[in-house]
C-alpha positions in Angstrom: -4.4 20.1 76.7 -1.3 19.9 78.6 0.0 21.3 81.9 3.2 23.7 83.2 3.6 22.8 86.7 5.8 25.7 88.5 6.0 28.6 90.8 6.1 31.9 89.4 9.0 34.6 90.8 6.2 36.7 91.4 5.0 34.5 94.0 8.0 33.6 95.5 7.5 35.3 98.9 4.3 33.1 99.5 6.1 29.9 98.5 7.0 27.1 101.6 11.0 26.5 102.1 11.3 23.8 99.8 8.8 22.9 97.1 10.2 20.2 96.0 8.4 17.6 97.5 4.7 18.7 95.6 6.5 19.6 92.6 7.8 16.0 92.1 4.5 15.1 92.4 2.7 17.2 90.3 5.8 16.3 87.5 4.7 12.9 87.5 1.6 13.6 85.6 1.2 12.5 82.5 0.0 16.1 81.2 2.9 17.8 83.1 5.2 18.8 80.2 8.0 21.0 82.0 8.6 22.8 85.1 7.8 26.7 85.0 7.3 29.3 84.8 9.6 30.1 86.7 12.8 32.5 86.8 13.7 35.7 87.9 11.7 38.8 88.6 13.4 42.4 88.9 11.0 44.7 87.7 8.2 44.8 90.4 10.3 45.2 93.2 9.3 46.1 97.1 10.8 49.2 97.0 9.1 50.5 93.9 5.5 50.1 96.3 5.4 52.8 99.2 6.8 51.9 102.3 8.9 49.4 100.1 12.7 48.9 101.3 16.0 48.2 99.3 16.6 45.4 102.2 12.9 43.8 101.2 14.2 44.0 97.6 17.5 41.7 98.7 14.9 39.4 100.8 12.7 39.2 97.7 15.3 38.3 95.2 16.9 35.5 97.6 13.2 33.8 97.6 13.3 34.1 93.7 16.7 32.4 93.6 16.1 29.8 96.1 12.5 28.6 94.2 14.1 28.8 90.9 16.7 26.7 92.1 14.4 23.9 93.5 12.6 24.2 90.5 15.9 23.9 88.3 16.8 20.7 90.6 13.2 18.9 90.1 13.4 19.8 86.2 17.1 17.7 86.0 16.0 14.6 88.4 12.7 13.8 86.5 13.8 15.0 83.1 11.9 17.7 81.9 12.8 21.2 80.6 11.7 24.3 81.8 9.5 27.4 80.4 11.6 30.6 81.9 9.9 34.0 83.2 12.8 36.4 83.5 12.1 40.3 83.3 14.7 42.9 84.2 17.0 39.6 85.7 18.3 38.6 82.6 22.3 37.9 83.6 20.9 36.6 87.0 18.7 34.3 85.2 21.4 33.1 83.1 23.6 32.4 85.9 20.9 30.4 87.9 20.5 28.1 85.2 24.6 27.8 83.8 25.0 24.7 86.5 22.2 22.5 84.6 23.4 23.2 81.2 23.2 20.0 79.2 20.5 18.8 81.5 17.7 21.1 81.5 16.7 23.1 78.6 15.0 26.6 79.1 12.0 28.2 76.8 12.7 31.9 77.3 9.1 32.8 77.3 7.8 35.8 76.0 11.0 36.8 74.4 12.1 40.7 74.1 15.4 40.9 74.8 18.3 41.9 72.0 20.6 39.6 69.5 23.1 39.3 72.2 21.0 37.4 75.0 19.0 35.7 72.2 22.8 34.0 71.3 23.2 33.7 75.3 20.7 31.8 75.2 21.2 29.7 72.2 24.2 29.3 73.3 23.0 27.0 76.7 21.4 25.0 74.2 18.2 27.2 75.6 15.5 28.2 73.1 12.8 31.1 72.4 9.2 31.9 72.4 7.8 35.0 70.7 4.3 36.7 71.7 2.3 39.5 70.0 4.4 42.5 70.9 6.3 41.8 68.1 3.4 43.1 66.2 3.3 46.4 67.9 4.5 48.9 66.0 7.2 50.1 68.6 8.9 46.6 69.1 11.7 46.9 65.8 14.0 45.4 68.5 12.4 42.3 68.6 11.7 42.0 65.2 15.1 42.7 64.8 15.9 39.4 67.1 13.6 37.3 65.0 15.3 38.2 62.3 18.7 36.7 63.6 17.3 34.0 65.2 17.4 30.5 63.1 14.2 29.0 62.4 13.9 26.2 64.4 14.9 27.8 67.7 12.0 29.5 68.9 8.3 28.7 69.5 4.6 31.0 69.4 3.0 32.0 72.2 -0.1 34.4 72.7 0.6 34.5 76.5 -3.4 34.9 76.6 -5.3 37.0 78.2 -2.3 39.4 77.7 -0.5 40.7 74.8 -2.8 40.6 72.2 -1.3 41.3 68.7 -2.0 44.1 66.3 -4.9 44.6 65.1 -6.3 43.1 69.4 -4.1 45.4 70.5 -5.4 46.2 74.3 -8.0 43.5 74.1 -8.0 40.4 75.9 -6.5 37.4 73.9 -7.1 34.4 73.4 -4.5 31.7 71.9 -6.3 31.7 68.6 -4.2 34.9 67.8 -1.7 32.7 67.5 -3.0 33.0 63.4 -2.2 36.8 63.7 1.5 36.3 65.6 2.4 33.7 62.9 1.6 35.6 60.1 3.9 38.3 61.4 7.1 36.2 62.1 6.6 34.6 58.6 7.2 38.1 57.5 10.1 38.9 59.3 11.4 35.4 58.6 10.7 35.6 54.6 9.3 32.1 54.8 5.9 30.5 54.5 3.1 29.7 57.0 3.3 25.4 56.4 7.5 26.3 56.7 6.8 28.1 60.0 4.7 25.6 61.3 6.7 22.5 60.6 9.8 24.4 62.1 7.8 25.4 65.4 5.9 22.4 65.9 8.8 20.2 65.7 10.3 22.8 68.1 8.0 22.0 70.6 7.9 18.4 70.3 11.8 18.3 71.2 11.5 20.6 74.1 8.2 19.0 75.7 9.2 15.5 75.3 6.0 14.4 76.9 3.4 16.0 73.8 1.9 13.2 71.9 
């Protein structure tokens, strides 16, 4: 078992000034393959709650920005990559990370954007990482990005406890769905199982230089 050490945009109003200091730290472990998640977070917003202001939106996103960037910073000084939350914040995202291009490598976790940002991404030398809503029946779109994405760029992820794929649907899942997820992409990829997991494990062992 290995370790992410990060702090989630979620939780970026409960985060100290600088968290550098204790994530330098925690990077040192042996176990501590990247920094992350971490990222950009538009779609739970203050102002969607009641009593929420646009103005506690703009306070929000600053935190986001300024944690991501410490995080971003940490990731280049002690050489490892980072696993990337970004929903609804894609272009932001980007941007955050355009500076450490060629030094830190992102894993766009949880992957459902379009063809476009999956070449965005590709193109900052930035991979993927696919969960089980590809299964669902109303996710074409991402299937359709799998389809254009070269094998060898992206990872599997069940994101458990959420996300389970067809037929968990709605359940709680657990990382041995991973079985489920795989045999999906194969599909969509037109290659085998052994072919998928050569490509994906070698995937990870670039991107988490740490992994034994």
């Amino acid at each position: 078992m290995y370790a992410v050490a990060g702090w989630h945009p979620n939780d970026a109003l409960a985060a100290p000034d600088d968290i550098r200091p204790q994530l330098r730290e925690m990077a040192k472990h042996p176990k501590v393959v990247a920094i992350g998640e971490t990222g950009m977070d538009y779609y739970r917003m203050p102002s969607h709650k009641e009593g929420g202001t646009v103005e506690q939106d703009e306070i929000f996103k600053r935190k986001q920005a300024q944690i991501f960037q410490q995080q971003l910073e940490v990731a280049a000084e002690v050489g490892l990559n980072c696993v990337i939350h970004q929903r609804s914040a894609f272009a932001d995202t980007v941007a955050m990370m355009e500076p450490f291009v060629g030094r830190v490598h992102g894993q766009f976790h949880c992957f459902v954007d379009g063809i476009t940002e999956m070449q965005s991404v590709l193109a900052m030398g930035s991979v993927l990482s696919f969960t089980g809503i590809l299964t669902f029946k109303n996710a074409q779109s991402i299937r359709d990005t799998l389809a254009a994405t070269p094998l060898g760029k992206f990872m599997l992820e069940t994101d458990s406890p959420f996300l389970a794929p067809v037929p968990y649907r709605g359940k709680r899942c657990e990382p041995a769905y991973v079985k489920e997820l795989s045999e999906a992409v194969a599909q969509v990829k037109g290659c085998s199982l052994d072919e998928l997991s050569t490509a994906t494990c070698a995937m990870a062992r670039e991107f988490f230089p740490k992994l034994k």
